[in-house]
C-alpha positions in Angstrom: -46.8 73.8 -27.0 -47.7 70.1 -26.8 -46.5 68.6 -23.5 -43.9 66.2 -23.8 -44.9 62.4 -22.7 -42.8 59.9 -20.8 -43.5 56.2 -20.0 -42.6 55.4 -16.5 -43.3 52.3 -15.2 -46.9 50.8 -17.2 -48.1 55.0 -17.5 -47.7 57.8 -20.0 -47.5 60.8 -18.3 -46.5 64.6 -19.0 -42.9 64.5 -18.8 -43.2 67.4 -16.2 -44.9 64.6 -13.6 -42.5 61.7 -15.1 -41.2 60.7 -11.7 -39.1 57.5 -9.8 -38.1 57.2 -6.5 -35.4 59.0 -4.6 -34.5 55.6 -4.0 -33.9 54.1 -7.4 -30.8 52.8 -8.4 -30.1 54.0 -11.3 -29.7 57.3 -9.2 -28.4 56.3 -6.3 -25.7 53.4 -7.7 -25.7 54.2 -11.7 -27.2 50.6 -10.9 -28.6 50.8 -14.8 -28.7 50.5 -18.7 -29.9 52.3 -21.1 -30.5 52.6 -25.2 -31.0 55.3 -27.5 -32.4 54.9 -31.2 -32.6 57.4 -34.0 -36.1 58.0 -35.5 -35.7 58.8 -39.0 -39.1 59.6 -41.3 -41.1 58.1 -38.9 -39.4 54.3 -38.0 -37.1 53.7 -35.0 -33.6 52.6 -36.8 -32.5 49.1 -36.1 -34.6 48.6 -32.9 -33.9 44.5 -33.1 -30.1 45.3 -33.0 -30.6 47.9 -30.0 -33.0 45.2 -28.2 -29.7 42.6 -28.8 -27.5 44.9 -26.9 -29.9 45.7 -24.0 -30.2 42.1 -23.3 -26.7 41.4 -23.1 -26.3 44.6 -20.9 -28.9 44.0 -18.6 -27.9 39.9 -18.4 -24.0 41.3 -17.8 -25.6 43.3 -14.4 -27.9 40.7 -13.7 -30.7 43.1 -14.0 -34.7 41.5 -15.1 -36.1 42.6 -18.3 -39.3 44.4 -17.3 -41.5 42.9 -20.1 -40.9 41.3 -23.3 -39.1 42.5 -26.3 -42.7 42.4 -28.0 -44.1 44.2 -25.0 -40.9 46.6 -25.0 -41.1 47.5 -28.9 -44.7 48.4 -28.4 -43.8 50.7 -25.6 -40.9 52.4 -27.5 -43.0 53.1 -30.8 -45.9 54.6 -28.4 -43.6 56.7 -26.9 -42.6 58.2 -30.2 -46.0 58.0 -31.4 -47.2 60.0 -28.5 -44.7 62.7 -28.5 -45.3 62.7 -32.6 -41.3 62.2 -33.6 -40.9 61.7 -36.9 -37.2 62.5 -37.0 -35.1 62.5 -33.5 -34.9 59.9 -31.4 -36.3 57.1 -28.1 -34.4 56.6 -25.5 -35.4 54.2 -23.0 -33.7 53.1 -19.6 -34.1 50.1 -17.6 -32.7 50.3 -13.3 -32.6 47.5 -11.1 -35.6 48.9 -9.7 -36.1 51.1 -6.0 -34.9 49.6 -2.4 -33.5 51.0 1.2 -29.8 52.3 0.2 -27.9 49.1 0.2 -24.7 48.4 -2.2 -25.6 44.5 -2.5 -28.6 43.9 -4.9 -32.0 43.9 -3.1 -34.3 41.3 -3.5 -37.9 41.2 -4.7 -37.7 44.1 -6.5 -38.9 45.1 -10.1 -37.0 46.7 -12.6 -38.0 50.6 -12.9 -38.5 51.2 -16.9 -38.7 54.9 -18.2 -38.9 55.9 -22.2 -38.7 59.1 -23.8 -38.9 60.3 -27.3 -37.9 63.7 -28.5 -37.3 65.5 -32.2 -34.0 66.6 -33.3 -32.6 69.9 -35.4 -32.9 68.2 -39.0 -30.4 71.5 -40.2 -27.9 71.3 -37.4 -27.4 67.5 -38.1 -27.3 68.5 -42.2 -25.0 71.1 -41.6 -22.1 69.0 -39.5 -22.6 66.9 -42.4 -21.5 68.9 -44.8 -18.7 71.2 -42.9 -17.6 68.7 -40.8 -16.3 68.9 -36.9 -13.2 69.5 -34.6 -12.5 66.9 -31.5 -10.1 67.4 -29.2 -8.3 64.2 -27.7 -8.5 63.0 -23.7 -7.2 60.6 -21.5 -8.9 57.8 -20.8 -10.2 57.3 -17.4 -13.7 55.5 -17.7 -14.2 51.9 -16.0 -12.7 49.2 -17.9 -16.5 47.5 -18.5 -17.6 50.2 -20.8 -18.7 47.3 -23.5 -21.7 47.6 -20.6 -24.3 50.3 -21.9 -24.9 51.5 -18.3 -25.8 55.0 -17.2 -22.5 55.6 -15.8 -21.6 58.4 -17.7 -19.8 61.0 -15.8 -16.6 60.6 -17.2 -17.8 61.3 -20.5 -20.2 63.6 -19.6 -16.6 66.0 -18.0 -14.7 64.5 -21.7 -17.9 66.7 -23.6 -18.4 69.6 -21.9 -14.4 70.0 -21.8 -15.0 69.1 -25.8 -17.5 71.9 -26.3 -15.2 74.7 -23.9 -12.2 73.8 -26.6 -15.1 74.6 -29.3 -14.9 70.9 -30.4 -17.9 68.7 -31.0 -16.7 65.5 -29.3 -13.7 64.2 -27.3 -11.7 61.7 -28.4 -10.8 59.0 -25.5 -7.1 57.6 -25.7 -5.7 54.7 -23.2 -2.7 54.6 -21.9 -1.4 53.2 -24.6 -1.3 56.1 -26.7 -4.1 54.2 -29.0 -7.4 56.1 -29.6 -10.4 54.0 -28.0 -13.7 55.8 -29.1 -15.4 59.6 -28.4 -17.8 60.2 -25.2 -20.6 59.6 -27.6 -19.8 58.1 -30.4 -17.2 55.2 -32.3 -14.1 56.2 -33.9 -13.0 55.8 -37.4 -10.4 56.6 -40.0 -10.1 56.1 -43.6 -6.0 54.7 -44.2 -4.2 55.5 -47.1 -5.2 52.6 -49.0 -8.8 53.7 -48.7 -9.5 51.2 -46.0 -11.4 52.4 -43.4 -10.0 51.5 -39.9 -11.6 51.5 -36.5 -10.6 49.5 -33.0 -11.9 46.3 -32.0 -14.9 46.4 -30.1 -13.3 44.3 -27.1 -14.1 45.6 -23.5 -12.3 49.1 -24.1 -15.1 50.2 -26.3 -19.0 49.7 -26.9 -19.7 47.8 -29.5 -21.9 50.9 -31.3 -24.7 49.4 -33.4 -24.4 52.1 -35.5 -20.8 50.8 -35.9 -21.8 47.2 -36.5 -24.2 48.6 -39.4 -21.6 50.5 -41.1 -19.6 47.7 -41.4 -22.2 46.0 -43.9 -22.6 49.3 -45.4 -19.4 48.9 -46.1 -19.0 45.1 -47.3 -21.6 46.0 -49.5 -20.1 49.1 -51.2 -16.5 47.2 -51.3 -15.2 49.4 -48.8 -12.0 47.1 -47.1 -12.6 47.3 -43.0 -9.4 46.5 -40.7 -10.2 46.1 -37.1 -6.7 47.2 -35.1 -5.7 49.9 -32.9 -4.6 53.3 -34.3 -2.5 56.6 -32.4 -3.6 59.5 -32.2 -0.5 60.6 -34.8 -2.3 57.9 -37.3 -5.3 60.0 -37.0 -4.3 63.2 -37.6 -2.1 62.2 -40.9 -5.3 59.9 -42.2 -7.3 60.2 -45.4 -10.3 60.5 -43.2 -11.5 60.4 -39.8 -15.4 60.2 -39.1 -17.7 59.5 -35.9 -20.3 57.3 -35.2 -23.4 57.0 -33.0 -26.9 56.3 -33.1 -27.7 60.4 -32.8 -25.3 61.1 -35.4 -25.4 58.2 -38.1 -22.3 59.2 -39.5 -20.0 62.6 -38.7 -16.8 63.3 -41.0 -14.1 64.9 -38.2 -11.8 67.8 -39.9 -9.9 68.4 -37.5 -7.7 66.5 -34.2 -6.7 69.1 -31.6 -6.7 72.0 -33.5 -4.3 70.1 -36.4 -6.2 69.6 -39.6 -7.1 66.2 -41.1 -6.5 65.9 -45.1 -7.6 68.4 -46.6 -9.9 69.8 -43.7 -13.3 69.1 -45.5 -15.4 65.9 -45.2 -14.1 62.8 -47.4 -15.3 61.2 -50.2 -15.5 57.8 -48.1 -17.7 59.0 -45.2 -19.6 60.7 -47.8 -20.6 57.4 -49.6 -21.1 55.3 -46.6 -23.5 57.6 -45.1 -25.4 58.1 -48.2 -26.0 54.1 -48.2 -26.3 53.8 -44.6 -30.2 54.0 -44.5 -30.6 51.4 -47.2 -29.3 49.0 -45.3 -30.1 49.8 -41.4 -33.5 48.4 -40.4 -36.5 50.5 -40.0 -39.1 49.6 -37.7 -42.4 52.4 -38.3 -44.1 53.8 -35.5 
């Protein structure tokens, strides 16, 4: 088997020697962002639109870009290149760099920058298509900043692994509220009654998922009404529809909320048509 390759810092090495300090960061202080894009027949999926996001989270923590976007985007399609992806995806991650334990921000340090590509189960991802998948719904208890792609994950790391104990494929965050934010992984969606498709506003209680931002010109384009608001978790369960989405995933249809089944319990006719258009319309940059 062909060694995997990571980029770490100017070098592509075996991912088995891929290493940063013990000092670094993004280990020690989650003091990091990150990005993930789908590869799809050989082009990374709207890598401009990823590039946006990690500016505005590395310019939200006050963190240096490591090189330019031109720079960057050559690294990233190397790294797929390398590890010969065609469909999967890059996932890159940017700290502020390695320094004596200190909470305040060191100075005169360079960002670390690490990328990775890997390939994805093509029939896995078909077959969620078409059967669809259970969540299970959680409390919220994440930081309020999570519009911030940063690498502090554990509370959604706990929110998917207690997700795949139930036998569910993603967890559902809700606020205090009672109103459904988005999934550990992935943006939240249902399709109303009057075939509108509803998700939250992407204010500081969710990401703002490109995937997400996409979807919403899929849908402009195929006539599909979008309503920004908050929604329950009872709205969910009696909807038309409910799907996930995420880089990983595109689009997901969800067919059932905490054991209680959604419609019918089989993927909709809306997510169905969305996702079929989605690649027309997301940008594709080849490796």
């Amino acid at each position: 088997m062909t060694s995997r390759i990571t980029y770490v810092n100017g070098r592509y090495v075996p991912s088995r020697e891929a290493v940063v300090s013990v000092e670094d960061r993004g280990n020690q202080f989650a003091d990091a962002v990150y990005e993930a894009c789908q590869i799809k027949d050989g082009a990374i999926i709207d890598l401009r639109r990823h590039l946006d996001r990690l500016d505005r989270s590395l310019a939200e923590l006050r963190i240096a870009a490591p090189m330019s976007r031109a720079a960057m985007t050559h690294v990233l399609r190397e790294v797929a290149r390398r590890n010969r992806v065609e469909n999967g995806y890059v996932y890159w991650q940017i700290s502020r760099g390695a320094a004596p334990r200190d909470h305040a921000f060191p100075a005169g340090v360079d960002p670390t920058f690490t990328a990775t590509a890997k390939s994805q189960d093509i029939a896995a991802a078909a077959l969620r298509y078409e059967k669809g998948v259970p969540v299970i719904t959680l409390p919220d208890n994440r930081w309020e900043r999570v519009d911030i792609k940063t690498v502090g994950l554990l509370p959604n790391a706990l929110a998917k692994q207690a997700a795949r104990e139930a036998g569910a494929f993603e967890a559902v965050f809700v606020d205090a509220g009672g109103f459904v934010t988005e999934g550990s992984s992935a943006n939240v969606w249902l399709v109303d009654g009057e075939g509108r498709i509803v998700t939250r506003p992407a204010d500081r209680g969710i990401l703002r998922g490109i995937t997400r931002s996409v979807l919403m010109e899929v849908a402009a384009a195929e006539g599909v009404p979008v309503v920004e608001r908050r929604f329950t978790v009872a709205e969910m369960k009696a909807a038309r529809e409910v799907f996930l989405t995420s880089a990983g995933a595109t689009l997901c249809p969800v067919v059932s909320v905490d054991g209680e089944t959604v419609a019918n319990g089989a993927p909709g006719s809306v997510a169905a048509r969305l996702r079929r258009r989605f690649h027309d319309i997301a940008e594709r940059t080849p490796i």
